[in-house]
TITI-209679 format. One record per residue (C-alpha): residue number from 1; x, y, z; residue in one letter. Coordinates in Angstrom, 2 decimals. Layout:
BEGIN
+-----+---------+---------+---------+---------+
: num :      c1 :      c2 :      c3 : residuo :
+-----+---------+---------+---------+---------+
: NUM :       X :       Y :       Z :       A :
...
+-----+---------+---------+---------+---------+
***
This chain:
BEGIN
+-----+---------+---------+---------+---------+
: num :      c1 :      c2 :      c3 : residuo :
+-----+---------+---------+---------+---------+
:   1 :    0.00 :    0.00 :    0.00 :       X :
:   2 :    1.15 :    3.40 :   -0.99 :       X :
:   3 :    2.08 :    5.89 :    1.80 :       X :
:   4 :   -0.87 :    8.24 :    0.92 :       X :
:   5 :   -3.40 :    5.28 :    0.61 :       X :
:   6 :   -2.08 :    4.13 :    4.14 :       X :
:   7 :   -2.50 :    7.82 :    5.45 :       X :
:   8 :   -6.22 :    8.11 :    3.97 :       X :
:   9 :   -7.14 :    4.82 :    5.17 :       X :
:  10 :   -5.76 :    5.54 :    8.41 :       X :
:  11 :   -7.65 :    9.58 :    8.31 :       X :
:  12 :  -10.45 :    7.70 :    7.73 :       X :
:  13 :  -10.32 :    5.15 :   10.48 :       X :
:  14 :  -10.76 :    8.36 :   12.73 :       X :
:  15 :   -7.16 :    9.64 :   13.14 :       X :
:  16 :   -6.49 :   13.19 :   12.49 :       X :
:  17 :   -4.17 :   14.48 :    9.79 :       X :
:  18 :   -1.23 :   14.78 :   11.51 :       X :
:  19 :   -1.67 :   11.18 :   12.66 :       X :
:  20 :   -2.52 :    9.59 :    9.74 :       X :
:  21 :    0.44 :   10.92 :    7.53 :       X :
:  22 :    3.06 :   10.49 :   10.51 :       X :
:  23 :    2.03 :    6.59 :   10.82 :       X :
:  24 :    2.16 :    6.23 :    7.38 :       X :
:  25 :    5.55 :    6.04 :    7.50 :       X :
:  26 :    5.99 :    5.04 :   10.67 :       X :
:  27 :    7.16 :    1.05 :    9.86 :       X :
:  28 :    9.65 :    2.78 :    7.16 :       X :
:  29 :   11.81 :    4.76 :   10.08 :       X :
:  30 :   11.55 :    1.67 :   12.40 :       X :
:  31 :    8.52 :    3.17 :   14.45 :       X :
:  32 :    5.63 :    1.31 :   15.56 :       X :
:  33 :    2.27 :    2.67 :   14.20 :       X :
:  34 :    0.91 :    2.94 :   17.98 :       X :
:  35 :    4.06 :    5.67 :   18.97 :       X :
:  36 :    3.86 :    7.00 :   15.85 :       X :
:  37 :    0.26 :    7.83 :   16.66 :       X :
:  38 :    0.98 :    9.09 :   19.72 :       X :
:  39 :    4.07 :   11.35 :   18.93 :       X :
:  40 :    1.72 :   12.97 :   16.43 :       X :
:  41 :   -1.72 :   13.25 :   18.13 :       X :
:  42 :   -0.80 :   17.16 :   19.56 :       X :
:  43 :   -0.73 :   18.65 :   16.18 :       X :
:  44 :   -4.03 :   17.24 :   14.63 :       X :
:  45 :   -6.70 :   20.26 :   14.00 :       X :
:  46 :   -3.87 :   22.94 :   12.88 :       X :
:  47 :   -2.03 :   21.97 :   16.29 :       X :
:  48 :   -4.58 :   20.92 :   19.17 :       X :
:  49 :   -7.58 :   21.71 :   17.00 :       X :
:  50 :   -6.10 :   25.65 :   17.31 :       X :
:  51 :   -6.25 :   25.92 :   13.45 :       X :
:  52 :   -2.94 :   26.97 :   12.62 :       X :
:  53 :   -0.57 :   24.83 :   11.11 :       X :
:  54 :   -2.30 :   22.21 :    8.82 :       X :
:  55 :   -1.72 :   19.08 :   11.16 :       X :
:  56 :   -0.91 :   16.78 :    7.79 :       X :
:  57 :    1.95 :   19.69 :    7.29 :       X :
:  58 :    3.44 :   18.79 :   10.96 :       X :
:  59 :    3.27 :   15.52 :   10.55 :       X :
:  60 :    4.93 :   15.21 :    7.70 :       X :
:  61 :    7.39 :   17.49 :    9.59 :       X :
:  62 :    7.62 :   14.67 :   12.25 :       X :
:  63 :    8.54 :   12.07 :    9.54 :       X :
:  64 :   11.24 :   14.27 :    8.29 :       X :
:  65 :   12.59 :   14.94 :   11.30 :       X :
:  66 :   12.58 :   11.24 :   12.63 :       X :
:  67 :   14.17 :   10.14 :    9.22 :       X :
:  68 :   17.24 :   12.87 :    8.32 :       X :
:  69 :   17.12 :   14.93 :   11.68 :       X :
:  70 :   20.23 :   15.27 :   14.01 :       X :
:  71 :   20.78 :   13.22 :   16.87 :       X :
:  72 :   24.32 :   14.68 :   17.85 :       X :
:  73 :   24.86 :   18.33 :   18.09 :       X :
:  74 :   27.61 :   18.84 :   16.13 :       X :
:  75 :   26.02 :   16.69 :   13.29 :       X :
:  76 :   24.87 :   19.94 :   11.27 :       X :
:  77 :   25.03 :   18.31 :    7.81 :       X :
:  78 :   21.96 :   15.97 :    9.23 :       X :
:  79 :   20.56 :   19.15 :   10.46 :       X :
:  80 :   20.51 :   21.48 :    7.02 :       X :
:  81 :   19.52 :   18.38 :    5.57 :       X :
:  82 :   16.41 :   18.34 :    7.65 :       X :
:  83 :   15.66 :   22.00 :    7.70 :       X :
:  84 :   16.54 :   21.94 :    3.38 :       X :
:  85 :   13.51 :   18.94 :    3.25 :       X :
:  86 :   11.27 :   21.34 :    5.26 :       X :
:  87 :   11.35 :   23.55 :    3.33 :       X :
:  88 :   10.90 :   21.20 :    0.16 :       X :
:  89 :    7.99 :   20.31 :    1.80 :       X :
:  90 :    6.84 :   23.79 :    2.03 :       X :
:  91 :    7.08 :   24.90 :   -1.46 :       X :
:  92 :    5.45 :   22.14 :   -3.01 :       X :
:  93 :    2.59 :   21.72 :   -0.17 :       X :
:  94 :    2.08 :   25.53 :   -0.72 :       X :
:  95 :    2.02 :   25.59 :   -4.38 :       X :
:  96 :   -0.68 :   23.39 :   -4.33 :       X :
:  97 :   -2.44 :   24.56 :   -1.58 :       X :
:  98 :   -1.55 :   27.59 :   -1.42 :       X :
:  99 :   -1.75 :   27.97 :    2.82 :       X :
: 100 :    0.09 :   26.43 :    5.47 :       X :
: 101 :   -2.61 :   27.30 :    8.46 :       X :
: 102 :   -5.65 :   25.34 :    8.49 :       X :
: 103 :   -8.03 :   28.02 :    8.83 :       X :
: 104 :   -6.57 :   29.13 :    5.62 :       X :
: 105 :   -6.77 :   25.55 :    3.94 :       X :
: 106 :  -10.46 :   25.24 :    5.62 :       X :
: 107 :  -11.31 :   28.51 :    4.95 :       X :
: 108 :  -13.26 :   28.53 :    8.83 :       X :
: 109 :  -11.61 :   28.98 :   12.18 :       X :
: 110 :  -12.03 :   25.03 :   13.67 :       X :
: 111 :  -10.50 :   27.09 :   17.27 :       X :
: 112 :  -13.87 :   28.03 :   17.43 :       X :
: 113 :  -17.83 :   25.91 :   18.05 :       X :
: 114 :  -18.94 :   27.99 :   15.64 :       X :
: 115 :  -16.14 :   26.93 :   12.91 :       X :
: 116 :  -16.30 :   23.73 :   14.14 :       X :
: 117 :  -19.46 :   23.42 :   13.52 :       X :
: 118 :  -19.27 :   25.15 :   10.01 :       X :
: 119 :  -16.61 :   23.05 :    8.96 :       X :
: 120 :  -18.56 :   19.96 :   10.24 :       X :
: 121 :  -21.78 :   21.01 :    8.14 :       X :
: 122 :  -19.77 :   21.71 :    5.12 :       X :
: 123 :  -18.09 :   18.13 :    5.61 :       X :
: 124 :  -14.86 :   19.57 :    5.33 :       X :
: 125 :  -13.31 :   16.77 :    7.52 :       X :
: 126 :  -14.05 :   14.74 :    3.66 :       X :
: 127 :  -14.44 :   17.24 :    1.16 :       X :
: 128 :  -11.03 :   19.32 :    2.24 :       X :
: 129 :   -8.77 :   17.32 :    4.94 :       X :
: 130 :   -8.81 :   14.32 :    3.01 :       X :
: 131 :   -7.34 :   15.63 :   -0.16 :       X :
: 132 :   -4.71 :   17.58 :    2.05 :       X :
: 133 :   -3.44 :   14.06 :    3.89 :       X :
: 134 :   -3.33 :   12.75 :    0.58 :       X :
: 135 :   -1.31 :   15.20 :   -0.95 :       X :
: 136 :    0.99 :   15.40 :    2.13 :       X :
: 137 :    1.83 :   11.83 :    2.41 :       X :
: 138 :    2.57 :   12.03 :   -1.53 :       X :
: 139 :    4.72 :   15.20 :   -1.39 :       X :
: 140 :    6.09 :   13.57 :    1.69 :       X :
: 141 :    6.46 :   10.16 :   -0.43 :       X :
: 142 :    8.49 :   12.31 :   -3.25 :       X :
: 143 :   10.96 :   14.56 :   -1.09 :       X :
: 144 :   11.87 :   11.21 :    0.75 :       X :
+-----+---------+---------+---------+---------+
***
């Protein structure tokens, strides 16, 4: 299974975006899905359902990180590495998206009951999120 079906699948089992793309790569870094679930659960709903950063953007950030980043100080090749496939990340998840911030991406302010509940009648959990933990996991997939 391809990381973004694996992502969407696991979106859909009721994980949240930053979830969902973090375990999806979880077995490739030598994680267990369960951790990886864990690690990631803060940053679902734009960070704590605070809706700024687009939790399938952080945790594709986590996967990054637990793949290239530094684990020794003085190791800053493994650390511009990191910060250079951030960035990656960035452009292309931008260009197509053009935000970052998921009130931006959602285009409603899920901090709130009453964005919650806008976002929830406009079914943006499947008409928007799922299409943005897709393309994550694939961007994620290329960079990689």
């Amino acid at each position: 299974m391809k990381h973004e079906e694996r992502a969407l699948s696991l979106f859909r089992e009721g994980f949240s975006c930053s979830q969902a793309v973090a375990a999806a790569f979880a077995q490739d870094l030598g994680l267990d899905t369960a951790t990886a679930l864990k690690i990631a659960q803060p940053f679902g709903g734009g960070i704590a359902q605070s809706g700024d950063w687009c939790g399938a953007v952080t945790g594709a950030f986590l996967v990054i990180g637990l793949k290239h980043g530094r684990s020794k100080a003085e190791d800053d090749a493994s650390k511009a590495r990191t910060y250079a496939l951030v960035h990656e990340f960035i452009r292309r998840f931008r260009d197509r998206h053009g935000h970052l911030k998921c009130r931006d991406l959602l285009d409603c302010d899920i901090s709130t009951p009453e964005g919650r509940k806008r976002a929830e009648e406009l079914n943006l959990h499947t008409t928007r999120c799922e299409e943005l933990v897709r393309d994550a996991a694939a961007i994620l997939g290329d960079i990689l």
